[in-house]
C-alpha positions as CSV (number, residue, x, y, z in Angstrom):
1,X,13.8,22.3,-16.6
2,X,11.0,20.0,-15.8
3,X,9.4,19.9,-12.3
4,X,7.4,16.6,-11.7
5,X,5.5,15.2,-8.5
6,X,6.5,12.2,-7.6
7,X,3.4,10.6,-5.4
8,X,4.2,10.0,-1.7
9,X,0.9,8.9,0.1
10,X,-2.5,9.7,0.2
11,X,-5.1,10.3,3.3
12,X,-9.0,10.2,3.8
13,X,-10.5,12.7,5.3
14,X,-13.8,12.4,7.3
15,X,-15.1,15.6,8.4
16,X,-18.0,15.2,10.6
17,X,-20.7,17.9,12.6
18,X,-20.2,17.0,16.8
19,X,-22.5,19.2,17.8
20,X,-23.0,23.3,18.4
21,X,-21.3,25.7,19.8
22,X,-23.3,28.2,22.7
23,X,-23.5,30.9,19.9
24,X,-25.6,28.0,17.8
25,X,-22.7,27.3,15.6
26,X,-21.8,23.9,14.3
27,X,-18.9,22.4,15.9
28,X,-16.8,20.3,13.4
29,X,-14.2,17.3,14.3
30,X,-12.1,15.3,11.4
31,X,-11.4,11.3,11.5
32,X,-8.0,11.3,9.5
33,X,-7.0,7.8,8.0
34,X,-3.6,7.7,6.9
35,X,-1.6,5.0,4.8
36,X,-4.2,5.3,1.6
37,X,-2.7,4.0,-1.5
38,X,-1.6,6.5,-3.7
39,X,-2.7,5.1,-7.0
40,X,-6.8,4.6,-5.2
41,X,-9.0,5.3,-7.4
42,X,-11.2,8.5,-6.2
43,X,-14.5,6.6,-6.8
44,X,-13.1,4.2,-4.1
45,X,-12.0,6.2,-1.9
46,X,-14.8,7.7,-1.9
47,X,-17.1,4.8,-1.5
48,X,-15.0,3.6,1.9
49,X,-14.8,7.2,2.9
50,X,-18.5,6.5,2.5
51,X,-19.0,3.3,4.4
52,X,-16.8,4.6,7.2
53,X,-19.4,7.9,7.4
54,X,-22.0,5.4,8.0
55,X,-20.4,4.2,10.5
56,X,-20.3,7.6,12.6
57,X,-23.1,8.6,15.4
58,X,-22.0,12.0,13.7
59,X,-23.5,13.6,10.4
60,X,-21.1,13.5,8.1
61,X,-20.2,17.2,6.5
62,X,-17.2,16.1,3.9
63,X,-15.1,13.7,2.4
64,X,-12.0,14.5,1.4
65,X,-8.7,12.9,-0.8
66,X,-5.2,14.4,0.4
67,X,-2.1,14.1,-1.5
68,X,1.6,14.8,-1.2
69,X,4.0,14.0,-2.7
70,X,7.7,15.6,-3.9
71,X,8.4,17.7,-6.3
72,X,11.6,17.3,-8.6
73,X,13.5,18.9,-11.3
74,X,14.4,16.6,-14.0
């Protein structure tokens, strides 16, 4: 019984610092851009994810790859 992943989509992640709270804690929001390519390469991903961050009035705190996908037994 094999269980593969069978890629679905992909989404970058922007996670950028808005501000603080009124304790002096960093308040976080995330830009979510759907609809990546599955078979992106990281690096490229990576290097929009990048170019969009620049982008941003906002520091930028992360960039992030998210997968799904399904899983089946073969």
């Amino acid at each position: 019984m094999a269980v593969n992943k069978v890629p679905q989509n992909s989404k970058l992640v922007i996670k950028v610092q808005t501000g603080v709270n009124t304790a002096g804690a960093a308040v976080y929001r995330q830009r979510t851009y759907a609809n990546i390519k599955s078979d992106a390469a990281d690096a490229d991903i990576y290097a929009i994810g990048n170019g969009i961050a620049g982008l941003q009035k906002h520091s930028t705190e992360s960039i992030s790859r998210v997968d799904s996908g399904e899983l089946v037994n073969e």
